[in-house]
N, C-alpha and C positions, 0 to 999 in steps of 0.2 A: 942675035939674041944671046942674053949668056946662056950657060953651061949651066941647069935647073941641080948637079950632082955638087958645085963650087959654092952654092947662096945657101944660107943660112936662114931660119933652121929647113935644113933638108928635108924633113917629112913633109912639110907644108910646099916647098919649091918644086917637087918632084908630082905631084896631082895636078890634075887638070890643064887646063891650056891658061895661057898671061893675060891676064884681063888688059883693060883698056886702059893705060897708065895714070889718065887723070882720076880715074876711081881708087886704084894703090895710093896716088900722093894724095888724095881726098883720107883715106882709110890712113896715112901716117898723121895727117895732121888732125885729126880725132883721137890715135894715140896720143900725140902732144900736149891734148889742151886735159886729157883725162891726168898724164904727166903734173902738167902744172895745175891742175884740181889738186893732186894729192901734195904737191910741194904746197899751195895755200894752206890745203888742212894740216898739215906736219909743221907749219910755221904757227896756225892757231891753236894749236894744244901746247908748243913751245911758248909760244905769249902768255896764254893763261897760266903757265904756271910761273915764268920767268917775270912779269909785268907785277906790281902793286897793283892790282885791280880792289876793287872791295867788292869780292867777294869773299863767302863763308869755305873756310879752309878743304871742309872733306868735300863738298859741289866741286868748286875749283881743281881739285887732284884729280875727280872723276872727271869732269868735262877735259882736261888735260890727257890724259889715260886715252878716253873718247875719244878725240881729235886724233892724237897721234896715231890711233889704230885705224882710225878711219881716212888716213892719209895712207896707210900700210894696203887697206884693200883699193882704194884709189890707181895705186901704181901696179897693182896686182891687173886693175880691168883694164888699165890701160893697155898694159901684154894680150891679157886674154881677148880683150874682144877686140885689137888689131889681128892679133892670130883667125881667130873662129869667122871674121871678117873676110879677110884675105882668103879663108880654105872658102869661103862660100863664093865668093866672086870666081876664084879658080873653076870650081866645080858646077859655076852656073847654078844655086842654087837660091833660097830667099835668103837677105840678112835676118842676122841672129841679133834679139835683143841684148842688150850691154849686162854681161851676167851678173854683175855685183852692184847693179846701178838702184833695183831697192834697199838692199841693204844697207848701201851708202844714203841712201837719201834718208831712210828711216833714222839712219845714225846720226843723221846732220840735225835733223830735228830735236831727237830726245838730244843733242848735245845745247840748243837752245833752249831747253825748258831746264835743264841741270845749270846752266847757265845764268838763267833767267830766277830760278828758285833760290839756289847759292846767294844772287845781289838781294834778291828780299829779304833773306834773311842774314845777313851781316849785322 
């Protein structure tokens, strides 16, 4: 087993006992897909503003604006609820729900109707 004082971050290596490996490689590749969540939304607020879309100018800045931030907490849950993950598995406790997972969804939404509003009224 390695050395829990060597792995990164320490505060997290250093609790509880090693779970059961295929639950860590389960809980990375949950970080991953949360990863590539926020690269899709970081690419759809780059498109909207970068593309000839016909949409109306101030919808379009906003849903742009949107997207981009909401690719910023994207990569944000991605850390945090592999972290908050990994300490509850160590510690044998229940998982924790994905902490910025309504926010983001909320966000995904109003960036569809900003979206959606903007192409009406072009």
């Amino acid at each position: 087993m390695s050395d829990p004082t060597k792995r990164w971050p320490r505060a997290l290596y250093q609790r509880g006992t090693e779970p059961d490996p295929r639950f860590s490689l389960a809980n990375e590749r949950t970080f991953l897909a949360w990863t590539r969540t926020a690269l899709a939304l970081l690419a759809a607020g780059v498109a909207i503003e970068a593309l000839e879309l016909p949409i109306d100018e101030f919808f379009r800045a906003i849903a742009a604006v949107l997207f981009v931030a909401l690719g910023l907490l994207a990569a944000l849950q991605s850390w945090i609820g592999w972290f908050r993950t990994e300490r509850a598995m160590r510690e044998q406790r229940a998982l924790p729900a994905p902490a910025l997972g309504l926010p983001i969804t909320l966000g995904v939404v109003i960036g569809i109707v900003v979206v959606s509003i903007g192409f009406f009224l072009r």
